[in-house]
N, C-alpha and C positions, 0 to 999 in steps of 0.2 A: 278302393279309393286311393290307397298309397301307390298302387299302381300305375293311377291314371296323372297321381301330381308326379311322379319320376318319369313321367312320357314329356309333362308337357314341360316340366323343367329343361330336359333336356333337349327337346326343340327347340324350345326359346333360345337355349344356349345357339347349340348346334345351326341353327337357321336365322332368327331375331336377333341373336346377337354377335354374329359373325363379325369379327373384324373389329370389334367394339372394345374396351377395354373394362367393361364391365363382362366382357365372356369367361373370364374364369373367377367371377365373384361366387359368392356359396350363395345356398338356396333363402337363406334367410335376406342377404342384401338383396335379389332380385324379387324375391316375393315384397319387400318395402318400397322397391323403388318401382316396378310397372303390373304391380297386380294389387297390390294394397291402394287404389284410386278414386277417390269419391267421383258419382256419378250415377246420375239419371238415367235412367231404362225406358225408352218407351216403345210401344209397340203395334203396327194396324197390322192387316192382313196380308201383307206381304213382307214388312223388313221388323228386323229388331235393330233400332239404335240406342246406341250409348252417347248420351252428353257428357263429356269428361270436364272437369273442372278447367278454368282457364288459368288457374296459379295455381300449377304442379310444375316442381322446379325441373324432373326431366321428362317436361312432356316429349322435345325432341327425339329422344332414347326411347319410349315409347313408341312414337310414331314410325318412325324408321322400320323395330321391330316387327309391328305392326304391317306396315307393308311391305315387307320380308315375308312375314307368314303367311299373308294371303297373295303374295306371289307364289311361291312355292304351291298352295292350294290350289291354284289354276292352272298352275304348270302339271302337278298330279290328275286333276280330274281333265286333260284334256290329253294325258297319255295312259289312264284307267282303261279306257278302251282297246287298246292299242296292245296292254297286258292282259288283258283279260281273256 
C-alpha cells in the first residue's frame, strides 16, 4: 500500500501538478488539498462518477490536475501498442 501512495504521490506531483506552485508541497499538503474531497460516487454499467462538492476552495487545482492525468492516460494507452 505505501507503495502504491508513493506512485500516485508522485504523479500527481510530476504530471497533475506540473507547473503549479503547489508541485513542491509535501505529501500531507497535497493529500488535504485534492484527495481529502467530499463526494458522491455513483455508478451503472459502464462509468463510475464522482460528484465533487461545489464549495472546495481549490476545486481549479483539482481539475486542472485532473485533466493532466487523464491526458497523460490517453496519451500512454494509445502508444501501449506501439511499445509493446
Amino acid at each position: 500500500m505505501s507503495t502504491l501512495a508513493y506512485v500516485l504521490q508522485h504523479t500527481l506531483r510530476a504530471i497533475g501538478l506540473k507547473g503549479e506552485k503547489e508541485e513542491r508541497s509535501t505529501c500531507s499538503t497535497i493529500r488535504i488539498k485534492l484527495l481529502k474531497i467530499g463526494a458522491v460516487v455513483t455508478r451503472n454499467t459502464r462509468r463510475i462518477r464522482l460528484h465533487l462538492s461545489s464549495n472546495h476552495p481549490d476545486e481549479g487545482l483539482f481539475r486542472k490536475a485532473f485533466d493532466r492525468l487523464a491526458l497523460a492516460a490517453r496519451l500512454r494507452g494509445s502508444l501501449a501498442p506501439a511499445l509493446g
